[in-house]
C-alpha positions in Angstrom: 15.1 35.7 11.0 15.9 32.9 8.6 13.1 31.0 6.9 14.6 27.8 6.1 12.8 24.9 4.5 13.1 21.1 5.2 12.9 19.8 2.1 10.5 16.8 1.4 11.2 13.5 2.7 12.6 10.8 -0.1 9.9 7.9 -0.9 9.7 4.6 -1.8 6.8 2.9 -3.5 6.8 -0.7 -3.4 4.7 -3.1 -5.7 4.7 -6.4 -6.0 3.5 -8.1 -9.5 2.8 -11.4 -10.8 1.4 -11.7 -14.1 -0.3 -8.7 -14.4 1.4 -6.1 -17.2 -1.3 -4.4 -18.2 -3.2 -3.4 -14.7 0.7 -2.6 -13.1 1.5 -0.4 -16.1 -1.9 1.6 -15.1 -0.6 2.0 -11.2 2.5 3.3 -13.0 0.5 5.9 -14.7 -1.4 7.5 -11.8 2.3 7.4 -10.5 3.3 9.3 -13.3 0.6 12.3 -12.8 1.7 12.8 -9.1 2.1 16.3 -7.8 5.0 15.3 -4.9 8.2 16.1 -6.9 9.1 13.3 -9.2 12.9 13.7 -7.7 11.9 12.7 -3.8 10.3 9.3 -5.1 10.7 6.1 -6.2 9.0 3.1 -7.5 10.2 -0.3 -7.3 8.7 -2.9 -9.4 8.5 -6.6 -7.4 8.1 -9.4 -10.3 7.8 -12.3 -8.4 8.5 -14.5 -11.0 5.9 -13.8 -13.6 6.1 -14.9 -17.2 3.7 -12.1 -19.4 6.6 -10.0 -20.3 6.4 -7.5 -17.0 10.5 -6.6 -17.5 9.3 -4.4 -20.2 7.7 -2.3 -17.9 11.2 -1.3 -17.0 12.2 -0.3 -20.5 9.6 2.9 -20.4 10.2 6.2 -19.4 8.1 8.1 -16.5 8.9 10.7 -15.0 10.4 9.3 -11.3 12.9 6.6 -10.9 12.1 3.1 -11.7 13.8 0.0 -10.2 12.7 -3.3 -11.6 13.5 -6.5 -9.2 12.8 -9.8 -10.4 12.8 -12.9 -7.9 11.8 -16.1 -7.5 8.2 -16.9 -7.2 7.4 -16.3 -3.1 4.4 -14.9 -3.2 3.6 -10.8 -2.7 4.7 -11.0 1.1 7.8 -11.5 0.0 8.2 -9.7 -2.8 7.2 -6.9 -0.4 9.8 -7.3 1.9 12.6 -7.8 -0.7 11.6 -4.1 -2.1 11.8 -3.0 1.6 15.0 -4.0 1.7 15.9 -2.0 -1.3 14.4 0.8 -0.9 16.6 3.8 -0.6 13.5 6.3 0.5 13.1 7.2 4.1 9.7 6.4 3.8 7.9 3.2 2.2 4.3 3.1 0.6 3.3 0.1 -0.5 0.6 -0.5 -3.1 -1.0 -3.9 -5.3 -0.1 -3.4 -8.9 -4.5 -2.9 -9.5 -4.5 -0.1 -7.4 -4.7 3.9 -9.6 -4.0 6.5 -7.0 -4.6 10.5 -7.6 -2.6 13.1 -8.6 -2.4 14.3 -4.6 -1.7 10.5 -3.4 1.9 11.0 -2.3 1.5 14.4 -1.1 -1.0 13.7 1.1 0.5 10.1 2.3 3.5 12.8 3.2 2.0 15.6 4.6 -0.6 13.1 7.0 3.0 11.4 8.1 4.2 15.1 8.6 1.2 16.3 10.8 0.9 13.2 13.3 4.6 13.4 13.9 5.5 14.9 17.4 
């Protein structure tokens, strides 16, 4: 009998930002410390049109991939939808750049999706 695994599903995190660095490179953080294998996720970084200096969030190193989008200011609708549209994970979470998540976050986001699937 063979045992075979399906691997983890691929996900996207999308979050918008406007003007606010320093509480988005905290969401990154808790980000960072996930226990979901930092190879199925990740994060892309909404600056809707901002002007503290956000872009160098995309400079640092975490441990997921990190896709910075800048657009015109739209307001965080739209920068939601615009990293819907380039997200590349067959799932999508979206989070507020204020919001610190825990280390199980994305495991359990996955595994709830997993268990209320028919």
């Amino acid at each position: 009998m063979s045992l075979e695994t399906t691997p983890q599903p691929t996900i996207s995190v999308i979050i918008p930002t406007y003007n606010r660095k320093d509480s988005l490179l905290r969401t990154l953080d808790s980000l960072a410390r996930q226990t979901y294998p930092a190879e199925r996720f990740e994060v892309i970084v909404v600056d809707d049109g901002g002007s503290d200096g956000t872009e160098a969030v995309a400079q640092q190193s975490f441990p997921f991939a990190l896709r910075y989008i800048r657009q015109e200011n739209q307001g965080a609708a739209a920068a939601r939808n615009r990293g819907a549209a380039e997200a590349g994970g067959e799932l999508l979470i979206l989070l507020d750049d204020d919001i610190t998540v825990g280390t199980r976050f994305i495991g359990a986001f996955q595994a709830e999706l997993a268990h209320a699937a028919p």
